[in-house]
C-alpha positions in Angstrom: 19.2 23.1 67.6 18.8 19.4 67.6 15.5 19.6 65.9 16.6 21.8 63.0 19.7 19.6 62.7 17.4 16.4 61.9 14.9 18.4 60.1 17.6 19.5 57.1 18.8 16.1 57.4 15.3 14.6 56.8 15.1 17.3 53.9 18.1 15.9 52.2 16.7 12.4 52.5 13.6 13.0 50.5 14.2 13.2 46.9 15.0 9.5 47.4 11.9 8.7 49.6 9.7 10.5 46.7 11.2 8.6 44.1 8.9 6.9 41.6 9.1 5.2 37.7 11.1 5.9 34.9 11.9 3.9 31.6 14.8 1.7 32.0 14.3 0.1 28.8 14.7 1.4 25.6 16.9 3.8 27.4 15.0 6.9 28.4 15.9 10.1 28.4 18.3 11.5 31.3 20.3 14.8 32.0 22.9 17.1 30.2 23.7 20.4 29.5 21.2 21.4 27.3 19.0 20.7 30.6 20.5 23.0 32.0 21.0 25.8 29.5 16.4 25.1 29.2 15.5 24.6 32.0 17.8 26.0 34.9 20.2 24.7 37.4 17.3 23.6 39.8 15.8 21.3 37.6 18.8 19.8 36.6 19.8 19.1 40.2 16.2 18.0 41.2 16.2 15.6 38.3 19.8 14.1 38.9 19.1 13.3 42.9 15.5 11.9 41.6 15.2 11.1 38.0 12.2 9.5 38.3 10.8 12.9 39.9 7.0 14.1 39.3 6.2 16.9 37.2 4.8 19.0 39.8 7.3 18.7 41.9 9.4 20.5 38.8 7.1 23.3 38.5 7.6 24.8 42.1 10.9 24.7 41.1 10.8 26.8 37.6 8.4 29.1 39.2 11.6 30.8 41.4 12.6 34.0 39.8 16.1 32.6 40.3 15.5 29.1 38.8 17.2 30.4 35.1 14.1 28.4 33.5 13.0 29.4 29.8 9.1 28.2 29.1 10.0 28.8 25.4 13.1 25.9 25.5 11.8 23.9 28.6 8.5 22.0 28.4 8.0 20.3 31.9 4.9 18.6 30.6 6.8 17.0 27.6 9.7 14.2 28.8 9.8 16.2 32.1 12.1 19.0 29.9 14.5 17.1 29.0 16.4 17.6 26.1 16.9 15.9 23.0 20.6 17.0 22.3 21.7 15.2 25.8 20.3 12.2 24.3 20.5 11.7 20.6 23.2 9.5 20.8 20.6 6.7 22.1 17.9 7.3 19.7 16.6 4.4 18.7 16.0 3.4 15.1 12.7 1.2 14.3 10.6 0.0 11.4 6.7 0.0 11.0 5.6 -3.2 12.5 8.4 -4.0 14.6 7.6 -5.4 18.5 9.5 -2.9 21.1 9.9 -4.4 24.3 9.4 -1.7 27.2 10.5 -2.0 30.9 9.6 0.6 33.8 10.8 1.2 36.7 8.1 1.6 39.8 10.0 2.3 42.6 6.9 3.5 44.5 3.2 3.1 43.3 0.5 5.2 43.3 -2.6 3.9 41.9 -3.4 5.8 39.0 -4.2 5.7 35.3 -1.3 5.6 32.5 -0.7 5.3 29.0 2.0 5.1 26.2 2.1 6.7 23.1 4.1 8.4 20.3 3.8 12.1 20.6 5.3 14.5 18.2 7.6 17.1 20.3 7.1 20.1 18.2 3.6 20.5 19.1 3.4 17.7 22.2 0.2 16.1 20.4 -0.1 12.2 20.7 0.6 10.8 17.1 -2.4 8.3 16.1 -4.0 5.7 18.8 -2.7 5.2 21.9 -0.2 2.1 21.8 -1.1 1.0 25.7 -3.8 2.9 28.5 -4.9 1.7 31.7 -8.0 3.7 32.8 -7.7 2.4 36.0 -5.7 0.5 38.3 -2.2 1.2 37.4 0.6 1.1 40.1 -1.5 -0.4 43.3 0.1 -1.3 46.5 3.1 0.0 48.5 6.3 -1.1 47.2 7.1 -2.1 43.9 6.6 -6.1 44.2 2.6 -4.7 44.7 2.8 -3.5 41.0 1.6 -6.8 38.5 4.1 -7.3 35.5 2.7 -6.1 32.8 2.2 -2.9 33.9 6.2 -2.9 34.5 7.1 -5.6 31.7 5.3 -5.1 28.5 5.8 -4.6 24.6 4.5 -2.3 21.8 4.2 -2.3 18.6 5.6 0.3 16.1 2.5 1.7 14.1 2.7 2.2 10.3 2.0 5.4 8.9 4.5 7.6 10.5 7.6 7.2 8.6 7.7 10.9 7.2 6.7 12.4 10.8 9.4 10.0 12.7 11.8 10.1 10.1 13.9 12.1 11.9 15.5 11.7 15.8 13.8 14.0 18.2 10.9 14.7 15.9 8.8 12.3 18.3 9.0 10.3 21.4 7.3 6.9 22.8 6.2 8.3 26.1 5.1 6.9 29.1 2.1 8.3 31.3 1.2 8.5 34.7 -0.7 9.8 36.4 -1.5 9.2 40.3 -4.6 10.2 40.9 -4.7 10.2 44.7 -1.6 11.8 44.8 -2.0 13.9 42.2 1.5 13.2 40.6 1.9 13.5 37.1 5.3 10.9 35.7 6.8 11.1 32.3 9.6 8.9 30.4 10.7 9.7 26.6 12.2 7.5 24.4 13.8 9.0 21.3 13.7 7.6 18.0 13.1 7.4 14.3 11.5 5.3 11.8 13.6 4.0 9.3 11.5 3.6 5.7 11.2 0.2 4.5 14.1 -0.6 1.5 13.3 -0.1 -1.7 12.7 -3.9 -3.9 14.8 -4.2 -6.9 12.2 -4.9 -9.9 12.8 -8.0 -11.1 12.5 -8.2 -15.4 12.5 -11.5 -16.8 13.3 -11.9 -20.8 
């Protein structure tokens, strides 16, 4: 009795020992009810005690019968499933050119490989060149002092080019990329926002 008594209570512990990285800056996306109405109770819960969660560990999830997940509305492998409509009230509005500073969250490393890009939601395609990839070497060590800056602290820069496809909030995402490749963990962030088009100059006529 003793022994299933600590066993649920090491159970409860481990969505917090399995946590991992997240964006923390712009602000990422995080949970609401449209979560829930996509992608199921279960998720929703799973994400709120861990939001920095792996993708994988989502997917066991969703496959229950019982979960209430919709593959149609709920894309794991695209910002984790979560759901613009929680979030468009922290989309973020940028020009072409503009420096975006970036901060994540490593909690606990796993060496890996990992990227950021802009990648259009309706078809979950990276938009253009990557705008930061480590092929290798990305979240060494144990804790999160192991990990070097500027694979936590880092900026990017807002290409040109995509002012029609961005144009609008929730048409794209900057997204973060991990990948552990020991552990096999896949990690995902999102960042909504939109391009703003450059004003229009006022032609100047002389007499």
């Amino acid at each position: 009795m003793h022994f299933a008594a600590a066993a649920a209570a090491l159970l409860t512990l481990l969505p917090a020992a399995l946590s991992h990285g997240i964006i923390t800056q712009p602000p990422s996306r995080a949970i609401g009810p449209a979560i829930t109405a996509a992608c199921g109770q279960p998720i929703t819960t799973a994400i709120q005690q861990d939001n920095t969660s792996y993708v994988e560990q989502l997917t066991k999830l969703a496959a229950s019968s019982s979960s209430g997940y919709n593959a149609a509305a709920c894309n794991l492998y695209l910002c984790k499933g979560l759901q613009f409509a929680d979030n468009s009230a922290n989309t973020q509005t940028w020009t072409a050119g503009q420096v975006v500073p970036v901060k994540i969250w490593l909690r606990i490393p796993h060496e890996g490989i990992a990227n950021v890009s802009i990648v259009d939601t309706k078809s979950n395609t990276v938009v253009g060149e990557m705008l930061k990839v480590w092929t290798k070497g990305y979240a060494p060590g144990r804790t999160e002092g192991d990990v070097p800056k500027e694979q936590k602290e880092f900026s990017v820069t807002v290409p040109a080019g995509l002012e029609e496809k961005c144009a609008v909030g929730g048409d794209c995402v900057l997204q973060w990329w991990w990948l552990g490749t020991a552990a096999k963990q896949t990690y995902e962030s999102c960042v909504d926002f939109k391009i703003a088009k450059p004003a229009a100059r006022a032609m100047a006529f002389t007499s």
